[in-house]
Each structure stands twice: as structure tokens, then as C-alpha cells.
N, C-alpha and C positions, 0 to 999 in steps of 0.2 A: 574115671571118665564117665560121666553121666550120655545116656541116648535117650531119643526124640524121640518116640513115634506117633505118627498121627496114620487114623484110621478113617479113610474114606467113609463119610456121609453118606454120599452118591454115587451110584455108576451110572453112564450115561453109554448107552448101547445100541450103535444104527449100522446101519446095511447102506452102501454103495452099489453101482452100477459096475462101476472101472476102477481102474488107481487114480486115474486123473481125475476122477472125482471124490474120491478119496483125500487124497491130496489137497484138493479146495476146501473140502468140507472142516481137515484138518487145521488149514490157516485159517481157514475163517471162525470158528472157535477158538483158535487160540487168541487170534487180536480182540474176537470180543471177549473172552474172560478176562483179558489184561485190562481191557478198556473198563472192564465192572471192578478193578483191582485185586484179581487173583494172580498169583507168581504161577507160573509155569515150571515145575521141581525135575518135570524130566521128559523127555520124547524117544517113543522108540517106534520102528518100522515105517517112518517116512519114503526110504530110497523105494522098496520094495511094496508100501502101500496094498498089500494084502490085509495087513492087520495093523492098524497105527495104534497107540494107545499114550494118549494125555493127560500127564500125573498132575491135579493143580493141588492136592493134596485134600483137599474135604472132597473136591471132585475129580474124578478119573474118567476119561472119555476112552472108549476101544470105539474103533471105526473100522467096522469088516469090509470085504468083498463079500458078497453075500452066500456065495460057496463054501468061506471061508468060516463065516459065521453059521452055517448051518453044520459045518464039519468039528470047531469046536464046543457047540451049545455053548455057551458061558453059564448063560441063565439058568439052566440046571443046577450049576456050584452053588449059589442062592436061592437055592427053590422057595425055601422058608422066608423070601426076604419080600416086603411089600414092592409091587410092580408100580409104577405111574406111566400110563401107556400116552402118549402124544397122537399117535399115525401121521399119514404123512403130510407134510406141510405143502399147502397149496402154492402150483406152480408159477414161475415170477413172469410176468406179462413183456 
């Protein structure tokens, strides 16, 4: 039996306010990378929205509570790895 693996491109790593913002931020990525044609491989931490993380497979999305992301650095585990920083996107009128 032959195995797959594919190895993340990109991580994509943001910070929430709440869960229910969490929560939105996590739907609303995921209908748009289906909409751009990425499969969606796995979802974990929805109920609980502390830490969501969206496997689309070249891309992975972690979506912290900000606590939560400052309690596990992630971006430390990649220190060596090149950053591409966005900030924050301007708020919707």
C-alpha cells in the first residue's frame, strides 16, 4: 500500500477577539478557498473555537483566540521559515 503525503506550502496564522469570531472567520475561509477550488482535507476545534485549524492541504489555516495563540507561539516551531505579514485588514463600513 503506497501513502500520500503532501506538505504544507503555507500556514496562515491570525488571532480572534472571541469564538464567535473565530467561528466566522473559520466559515468564511473555508467557502472561500472552496470557491478558489481547494478541498477542505480536515477541520478541527470548531465546537470549542479556541484554536480552529483548516487543513486545505498546500494550505493550513490555525485560527487562535489570542490568548491562546500567545500561549502556544506556533511561529516559533518555524522560526527559520520566511514570514509574509498582512496586518490587520481594514474595518467593513
Amino acid at each position: 500500500m503506497s501513502r500520500v503525503f503532501l506538505i504544507a506550502d503555507y500556514f496562515v496564522i491570525c488571532s480572534c477577539d472571541s469564538s464567535v469570531q473565530a467561528k466566522s472567520v473559520a466559515l468564511e475561509i473555508e467557502e472561500e478557498l472552496e470557491n478558489l477550488g481547494f478541498c477542505l482535507l480536515g477541520k478541527e476545534g470548531i465546537e470549542a473555537a479556541s484554536w480552529i485549524l483548516l487543513d486545505f492541504g498546500s494550505v493550513v489555516v490555525h485560527i487562535f483566540r489570542e490568548e491562546v495563540r500567545k500561549f502556544y507561539d506556533i511561529e516559533n516551531l518555524w522560526g527559520d521559515a520566511r514570514s509574509i505579514s498582512w496586518g490587520r485588514a481594514p474595518k467593513r463600513k
